[in-house]
N, C-alpha and C positions, 0 to 999 in steps of 0.2 A: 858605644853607639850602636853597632852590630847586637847588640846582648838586650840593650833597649827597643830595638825595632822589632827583634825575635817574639816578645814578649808581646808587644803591643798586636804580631799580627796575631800571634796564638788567642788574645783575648776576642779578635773583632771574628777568628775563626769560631769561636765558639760561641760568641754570641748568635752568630748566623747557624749553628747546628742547635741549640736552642728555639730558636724563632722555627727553625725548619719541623720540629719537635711538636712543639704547637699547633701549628700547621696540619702533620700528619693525623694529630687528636682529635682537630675540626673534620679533616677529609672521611674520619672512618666513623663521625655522625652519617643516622640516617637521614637521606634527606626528605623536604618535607614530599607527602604524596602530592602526585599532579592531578588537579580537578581540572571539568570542564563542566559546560554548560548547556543544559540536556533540554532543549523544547522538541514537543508532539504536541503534531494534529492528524485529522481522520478526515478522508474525503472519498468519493465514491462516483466508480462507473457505473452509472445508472441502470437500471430494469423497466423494463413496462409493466403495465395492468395493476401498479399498487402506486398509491397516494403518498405512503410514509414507510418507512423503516427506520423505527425508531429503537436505537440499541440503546442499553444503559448498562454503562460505563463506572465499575463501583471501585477500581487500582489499576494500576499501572506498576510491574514488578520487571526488573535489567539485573541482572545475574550477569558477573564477568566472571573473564576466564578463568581469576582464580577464586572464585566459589564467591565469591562477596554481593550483597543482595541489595536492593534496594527498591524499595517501594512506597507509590505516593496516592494518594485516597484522590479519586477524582469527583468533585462536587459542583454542584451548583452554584452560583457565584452569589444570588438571592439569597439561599439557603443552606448552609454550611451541612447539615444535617441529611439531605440529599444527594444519593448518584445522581450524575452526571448521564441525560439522557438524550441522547441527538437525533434530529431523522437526518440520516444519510444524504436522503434525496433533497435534500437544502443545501447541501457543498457537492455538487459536482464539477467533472471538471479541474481543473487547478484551484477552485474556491477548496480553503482551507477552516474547519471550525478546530480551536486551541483545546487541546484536551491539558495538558503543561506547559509552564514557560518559564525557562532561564531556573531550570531546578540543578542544584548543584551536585554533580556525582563525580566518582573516579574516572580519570583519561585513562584511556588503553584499551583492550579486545573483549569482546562483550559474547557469550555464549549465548544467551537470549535476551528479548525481549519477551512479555507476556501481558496482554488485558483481561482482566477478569470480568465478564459479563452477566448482570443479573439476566438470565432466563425469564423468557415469560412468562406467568402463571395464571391461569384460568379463571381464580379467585383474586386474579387484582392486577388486570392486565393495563388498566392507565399507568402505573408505577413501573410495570416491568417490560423488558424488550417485547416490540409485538411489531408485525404487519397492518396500514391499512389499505385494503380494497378500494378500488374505482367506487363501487357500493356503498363504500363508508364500513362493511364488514370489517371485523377486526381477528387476527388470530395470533396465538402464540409465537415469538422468534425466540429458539433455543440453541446453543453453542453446547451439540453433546462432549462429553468428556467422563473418566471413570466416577463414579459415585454419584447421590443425586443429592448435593447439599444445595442446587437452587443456583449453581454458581459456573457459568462454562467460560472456557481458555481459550483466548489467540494465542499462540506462540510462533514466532519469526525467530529466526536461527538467525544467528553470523552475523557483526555489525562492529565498527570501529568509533570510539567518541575521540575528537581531537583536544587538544589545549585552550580551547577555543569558542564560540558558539558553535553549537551543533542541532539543525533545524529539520529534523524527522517528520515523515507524514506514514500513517497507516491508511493504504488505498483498498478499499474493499471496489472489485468488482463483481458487482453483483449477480450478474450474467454468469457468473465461473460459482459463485458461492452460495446463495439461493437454493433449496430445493424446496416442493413442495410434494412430499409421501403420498402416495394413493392409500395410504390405509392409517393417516394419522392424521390430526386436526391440527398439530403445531406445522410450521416453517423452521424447517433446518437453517443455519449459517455454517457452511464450512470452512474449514480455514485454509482450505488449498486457492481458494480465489481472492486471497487478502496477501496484501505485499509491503515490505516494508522499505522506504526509499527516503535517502540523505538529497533536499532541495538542494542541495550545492555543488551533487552529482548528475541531477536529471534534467530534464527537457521536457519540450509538451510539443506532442506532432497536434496542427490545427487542418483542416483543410475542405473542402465543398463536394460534394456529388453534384453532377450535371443532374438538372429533370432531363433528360431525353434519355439518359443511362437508366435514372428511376424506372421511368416508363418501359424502357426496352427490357429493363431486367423481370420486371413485374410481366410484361405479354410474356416472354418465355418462359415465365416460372408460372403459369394460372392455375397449374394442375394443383397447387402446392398453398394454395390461396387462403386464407381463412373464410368462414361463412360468410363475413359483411364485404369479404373484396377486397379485406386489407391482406398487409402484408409489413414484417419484419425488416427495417431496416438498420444495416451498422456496418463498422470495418472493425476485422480483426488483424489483429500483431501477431506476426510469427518469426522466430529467427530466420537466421537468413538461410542455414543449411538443411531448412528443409525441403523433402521433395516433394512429399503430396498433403499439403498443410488440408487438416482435419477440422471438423465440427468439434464445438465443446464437450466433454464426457469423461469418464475416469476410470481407471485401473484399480485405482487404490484411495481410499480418501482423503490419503495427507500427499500424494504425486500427482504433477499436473503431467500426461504423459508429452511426450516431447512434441507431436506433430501437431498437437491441439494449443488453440492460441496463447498465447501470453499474456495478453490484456484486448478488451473488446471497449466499443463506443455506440454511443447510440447515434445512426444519421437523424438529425432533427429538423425540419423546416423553422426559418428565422423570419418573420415574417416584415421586417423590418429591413432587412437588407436582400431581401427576395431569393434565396437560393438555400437550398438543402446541405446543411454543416456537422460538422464533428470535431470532436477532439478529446485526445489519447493522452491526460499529465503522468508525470514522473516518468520519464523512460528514460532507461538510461544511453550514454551514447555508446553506438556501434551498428552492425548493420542487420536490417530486417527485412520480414516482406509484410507489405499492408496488402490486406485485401477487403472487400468493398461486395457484399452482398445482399440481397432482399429477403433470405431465407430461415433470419435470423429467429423468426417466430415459430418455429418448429425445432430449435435446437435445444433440445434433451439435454442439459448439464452432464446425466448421468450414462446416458449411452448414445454411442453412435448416430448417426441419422440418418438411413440411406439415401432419403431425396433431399439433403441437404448440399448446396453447391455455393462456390465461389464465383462470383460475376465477373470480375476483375480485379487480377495480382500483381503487385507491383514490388522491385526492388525498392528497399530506403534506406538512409544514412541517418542516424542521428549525431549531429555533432556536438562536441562540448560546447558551453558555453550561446548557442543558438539554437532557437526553437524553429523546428522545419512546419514546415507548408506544402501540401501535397494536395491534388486536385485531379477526382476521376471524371474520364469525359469520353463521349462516346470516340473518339478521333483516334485512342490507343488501343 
């Protein structure tokens, strides 16, 4: 009986070292890769004195971490056979235009993003990236980079895709990235004013200028005036550890230096709800300082400005999940 049940448990032992056998053969498959689900769009902080900026958009290339590429032809939805050519200044704001969506790639840490843009060209500027003028003038919009095959680079560093949707926006401010050369007929885009940011981590600060602050900042700035009497109005973002937050301008072309803003907005009169507005999308949460100026028309991208001033700086908190409301007035 003893000699019978030795037996029987030896077999169920072995059956179980068996199955367990199997088991190990399945565990040291590889398993499958984890995808995720990759949309981008393009939206933009506005500029004055131009009509359109119109970039065209010919791929879209995401390189992860370990060297693996991916790249997707962006076209026209009419016409297959066309880049994809947007004006900026038609999504501002939070308004978002789809450049991809629900394009399937690898989950995990992304070395770059990159868009490739057809450059303007002189000889056939309705097709290719170009500026137009209040005038209706039209000039080249070019995205310099080494060689000249007709073809200039965004590239945004550092970025994570989950398991999951993942809902990208490339924010071109244009204020930061814009220049226009005293000794060339094209329009630069650089890439230090272009930002890349996951909607699922950002916020949009919204908020009003008082007119009496208008007014007051404009009598104290007149020196500063342009010919017709106008005058530049926006708020600029700055972190919060700055001490003497700067005018737009650069060090280097691809560094935004640290005391000069992080994103700017145009104040706009809403004529419809009567009061003077802005608003600052994709920021992410943490703390900053808004500042609120009229001086905005005189700020040189690329240098310094010395009669360029802040009218009024305020601490802010962006928090997750809520969009802040901020509101300058003469009272603070």
């Amino acid at each position: 009986m003893n000699f019978k049940t030795t037996l029987l448990s030896s077999a169920v032992l072995f059956a179980l070292v068996g199955c367990g056998s199997d088991d190990d053969k399945n565990d040291s498959v590889d398993p499958q890769p984890q995808t995720a689900q990759f949309t981008l769009g393009v939206s933009d902080a506005p500029v004055t004195g131009l009509k359109a900026v119109n970039v065209v958009f010919d791929s879209i290339t995401l390189k992860t971490q370990g060297g693996e590429e991916f790249t997707f032809e962006t076209r026209e939805d009419d016409d297959e056979t066309m880049p994809e050519m947007v004006n900026l200044l038609d999504y501002t704001g939070d308004d978002v235009f789809s450049l991809l969506e629900d394009e399937e790639v690898a989950a995990g840490e992304y070395q770059w993003i990159r868009a490739d843009v057809i450059n303007g060209d002189t000889n056939d500027l309705t097709m290719t990236s170009h500026v137009v003028y209040e005038d209706d003038s039209i000039a080249p919009l070019v995205v310099k980079r080494k060689g000249n095959d007709g073809i200039g680079e965004i590239q945004l560093d550092g970025f994570t895709l989950n398991q999951a949707g993942n809902e990208f926006v490339i924010e071109f401010d244009l204020k930061k990235s814009l220049v226009d050369p005293q000794n060339s007929d094209e329009i630069f885009l650089k890439p230090r004013g272009v930002r890349l940011e996951n909607l699922a981590e950002s916020e949009d600060i919204e908020g009003t200028v008082s007119d009496v602050l208008i007014a007051n900042c404009e009598t104290d700035n007149i020196d500063i005036a342009l010919e017709d009497g106008s005058f530049g109005h926006a708020v600029y973002l700055y972190s919060s550890d700055v001490e003497m937050p700067m005018d737009n301008y650069e060090v280097n072309e691809d560094e935004t230096p640290l005391d000069a803003p992080l994103a700017t907005a145009d104040v706009v009169f809403d004529s419809e709800d009567n009061q003077y507005e802005f608003e600052l999308a994709f920021i992410q949460p943490g703390d900053y300082q808004l500042a609120y100026t009229c001086a905005a028309h005189i700020d040189d991208v690329e240098t310094q400005d010395e009669a360029f001033t802040l009218y009024q700086v305020k601490p802010i908190t962006v928090t997750s999940g809520e969009d802040l409301d901020v509101s300058f007035t003469v009272s603070e």
